[in-house]
C-alpha positions in Angstrom: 6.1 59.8 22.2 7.9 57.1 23.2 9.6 54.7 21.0 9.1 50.6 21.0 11.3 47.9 21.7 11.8 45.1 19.3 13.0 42.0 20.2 15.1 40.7 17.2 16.1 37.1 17.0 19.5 36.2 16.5 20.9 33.5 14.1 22.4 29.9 16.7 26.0 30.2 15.7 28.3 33.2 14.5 28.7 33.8 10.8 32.3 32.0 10.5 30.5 29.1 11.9 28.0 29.0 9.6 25.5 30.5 10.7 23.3 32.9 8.3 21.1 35.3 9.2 18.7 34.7 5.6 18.5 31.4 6.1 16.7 31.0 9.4 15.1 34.5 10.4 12.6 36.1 8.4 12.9 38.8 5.9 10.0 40.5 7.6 12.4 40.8 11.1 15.4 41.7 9.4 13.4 44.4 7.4 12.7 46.1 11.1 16.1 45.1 12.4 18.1 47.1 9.7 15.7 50.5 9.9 16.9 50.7 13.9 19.4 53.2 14.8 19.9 51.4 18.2 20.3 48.0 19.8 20.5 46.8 23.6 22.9 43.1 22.9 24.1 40.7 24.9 28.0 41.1 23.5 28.5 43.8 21.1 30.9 42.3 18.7 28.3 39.2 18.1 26.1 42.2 17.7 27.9 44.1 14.9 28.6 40.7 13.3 24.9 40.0 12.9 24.2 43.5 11.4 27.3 43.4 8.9 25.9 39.9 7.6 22.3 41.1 7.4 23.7 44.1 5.7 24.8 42.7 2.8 21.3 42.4 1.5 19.3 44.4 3.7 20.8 48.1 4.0 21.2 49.4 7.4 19.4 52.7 8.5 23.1 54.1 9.5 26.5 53.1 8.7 27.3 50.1 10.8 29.7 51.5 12.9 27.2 54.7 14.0 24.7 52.2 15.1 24.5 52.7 19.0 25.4 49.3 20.9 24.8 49.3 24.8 25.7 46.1 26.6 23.1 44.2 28.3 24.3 41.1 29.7 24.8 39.0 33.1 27.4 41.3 35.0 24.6 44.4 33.9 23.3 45.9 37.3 19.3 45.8 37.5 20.0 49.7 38.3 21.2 50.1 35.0 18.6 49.1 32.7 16.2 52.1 32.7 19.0 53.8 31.4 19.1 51.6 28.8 15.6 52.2 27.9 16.4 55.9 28.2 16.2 56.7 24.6 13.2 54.5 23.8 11.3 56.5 26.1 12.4 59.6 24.4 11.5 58.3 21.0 13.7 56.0 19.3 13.2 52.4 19.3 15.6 50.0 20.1 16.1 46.1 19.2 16.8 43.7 21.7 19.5 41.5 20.5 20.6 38.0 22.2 23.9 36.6 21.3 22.5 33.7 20.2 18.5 32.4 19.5 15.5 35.0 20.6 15.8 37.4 23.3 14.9 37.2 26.8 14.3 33.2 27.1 17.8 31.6 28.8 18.9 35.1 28.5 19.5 38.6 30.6 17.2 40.4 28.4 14.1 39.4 30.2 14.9 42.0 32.8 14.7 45.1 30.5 11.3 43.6 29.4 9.3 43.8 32.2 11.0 47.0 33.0 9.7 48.2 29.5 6.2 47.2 30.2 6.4 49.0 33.5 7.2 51.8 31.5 4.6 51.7 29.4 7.1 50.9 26.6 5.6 48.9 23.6 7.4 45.5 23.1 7.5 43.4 20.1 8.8 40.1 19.8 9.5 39.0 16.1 10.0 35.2 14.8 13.1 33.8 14.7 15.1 30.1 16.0 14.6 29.4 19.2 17.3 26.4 19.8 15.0 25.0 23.0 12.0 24.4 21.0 13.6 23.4 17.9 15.4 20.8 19.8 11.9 20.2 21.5 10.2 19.6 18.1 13.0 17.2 16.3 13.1 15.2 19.5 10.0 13.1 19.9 9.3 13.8 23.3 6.0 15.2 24.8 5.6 18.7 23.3 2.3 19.1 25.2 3.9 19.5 28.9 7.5 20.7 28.9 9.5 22.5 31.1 13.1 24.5 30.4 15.7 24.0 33.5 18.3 26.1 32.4 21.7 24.6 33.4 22.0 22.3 35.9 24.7 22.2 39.1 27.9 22.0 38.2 28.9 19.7 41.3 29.1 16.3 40.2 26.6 14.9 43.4 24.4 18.0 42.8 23.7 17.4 39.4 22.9 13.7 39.6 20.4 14.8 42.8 19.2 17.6 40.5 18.7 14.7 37.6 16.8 12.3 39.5 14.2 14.8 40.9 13.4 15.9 37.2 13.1 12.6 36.4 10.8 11.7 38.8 8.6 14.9 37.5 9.1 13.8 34.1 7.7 10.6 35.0 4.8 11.5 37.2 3.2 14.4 35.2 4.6 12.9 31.4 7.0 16.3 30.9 9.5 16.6 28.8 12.2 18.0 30.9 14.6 20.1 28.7 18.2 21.8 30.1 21.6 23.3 28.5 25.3 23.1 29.2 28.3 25.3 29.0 29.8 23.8 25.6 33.0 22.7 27.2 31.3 20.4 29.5 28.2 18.7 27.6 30.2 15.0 27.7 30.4 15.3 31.7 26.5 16.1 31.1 26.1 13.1 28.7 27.6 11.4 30.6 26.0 12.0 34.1 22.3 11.7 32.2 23.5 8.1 31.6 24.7 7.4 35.2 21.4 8.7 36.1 18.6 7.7 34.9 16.5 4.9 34.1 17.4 2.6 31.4 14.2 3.1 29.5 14.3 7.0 30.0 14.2 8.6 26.8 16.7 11.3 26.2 17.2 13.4 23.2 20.8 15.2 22.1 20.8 18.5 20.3 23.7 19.7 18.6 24.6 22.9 15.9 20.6 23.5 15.5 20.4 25.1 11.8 23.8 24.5 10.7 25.1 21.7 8.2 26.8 19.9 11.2 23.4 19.4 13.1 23.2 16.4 15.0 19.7 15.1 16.6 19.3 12.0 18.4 16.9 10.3 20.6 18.0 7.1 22.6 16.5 5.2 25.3 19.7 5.6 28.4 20.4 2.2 27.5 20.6 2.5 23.9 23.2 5.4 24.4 25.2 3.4 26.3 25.6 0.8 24.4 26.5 3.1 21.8 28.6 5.3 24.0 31.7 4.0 21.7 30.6 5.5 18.8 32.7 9.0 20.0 29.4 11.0 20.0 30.6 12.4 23.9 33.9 13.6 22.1 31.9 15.3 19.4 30.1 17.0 21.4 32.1 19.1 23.4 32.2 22.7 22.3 29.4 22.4 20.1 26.4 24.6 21.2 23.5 21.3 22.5 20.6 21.3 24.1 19.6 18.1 26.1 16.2 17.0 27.3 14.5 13.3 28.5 11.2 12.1 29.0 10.8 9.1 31.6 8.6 6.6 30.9 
């Protein structure tokens, strides 16, 4: 009989960042995380560092370091993943771990679950933070139509093309239009989302969901610019943000 597939949420920053695992996932996931003997991750060091945190009230089924750890991330071949799911099939059940948030949404994982449910493998998603709807819900914006972009183009003419045409959805069909960026480059974002769009365009920074340094803000584009001296661009970079807008 064939084992399931759990998909186990992760905490939004590492554990020397401040992140902790008790704090924003519930006991209920970690209870089913720490009985699993192996776990498919995006990066396996972020992996071990979850389970070693969790561990220190919830005991692991093994000794941490006899946990199996298999890589799934963006470099992973598609030809590779039913080997991944090779010892689910044969009984043991796996969790799905992302490096950061919930599995399979913005993230590689996705792949291995369709490939489970073409294998007739039971998958179970458990609760945990999810930084695009959090940043959804503290924003303001419409939460009844919404749609996640991913990252935009890194080109510099690209992405202001890119920016206009979701504006224009945002404002024809009143969605709330909700994207990330590479930490290193999220003032080039800011900044481009002020170049951009409308003046009265509302649009809604992110930043360090769940930890003590989060930072949520929602600004018409003017507003922001008149406040662009406050530093906020500088403050941002390297910090883990999610940006979204909603034209009027």
């Amino acid at each position: 009989m064939a084992g399931d597939l759990y998909l186990v949420p992760n905490i939004l920053a590492s554990p020397g960042a401040g992140g902790n695992p008790l704090e924003v996932i519930p006991a209920s996931a970690l209870a089913i995380a720490c009985r699993l003997e192996y776990f498919i991750a995006e990066n396996a060091k972020t992996a071990r560092a979850f389970l070693k945190a969790v561990s220190l009230t919830h005991p692991l089924a093994l000794p941490l370091q006899q946990i199996r750890i298999e890589e799934l991330n963006v470099r992973t071949e598609a030809s590779r993943l039913p080997a991944l799911l090779a010892p689910v099939e044969q009984g043991t059940s796996a969790g799905l771990l992302s490096e950061a948030g919930v599995p399979a949404v913005a993230d590689p994982g996705a792949d291995l679950v369709r490939v489970a449910h073409a294998r007739g493998i039971r998958v179970h998603p458990l609760v945990g933070p999810s930084s695009i709807l959090l940043a959804l819900m503290a924003s303001g914006l419409n939460g009844q139509s919404f749609a996640f972009n991913g990252y935009l183009p890194i080109d510099a003419g690209e992405r202001g093309k890119r920016i206009k045409s979701l504006e224009q959805r945002s404002r024809q069909e009143r969605q709330t239009q909700i994207f990330i960026e590479t930490p290193y480059r999220n003032a080039a974002l800011l900044d481009a989302l002020l170049q951009h769009c409308h003046a009265d365009t509302l649009v809604c920074v992110a930043t360090n969901l769940t930890l003590d340094t989060e930072v949520i803000r929602t600004r018409t584009a003017r507003q922001w610019k008149s406040e662009a001296g406050d530093g906020l661009a500088q403050q941002l970079q390297k910090q883990p943000t999610v940006f979204l807008f909603l034209a009027s």
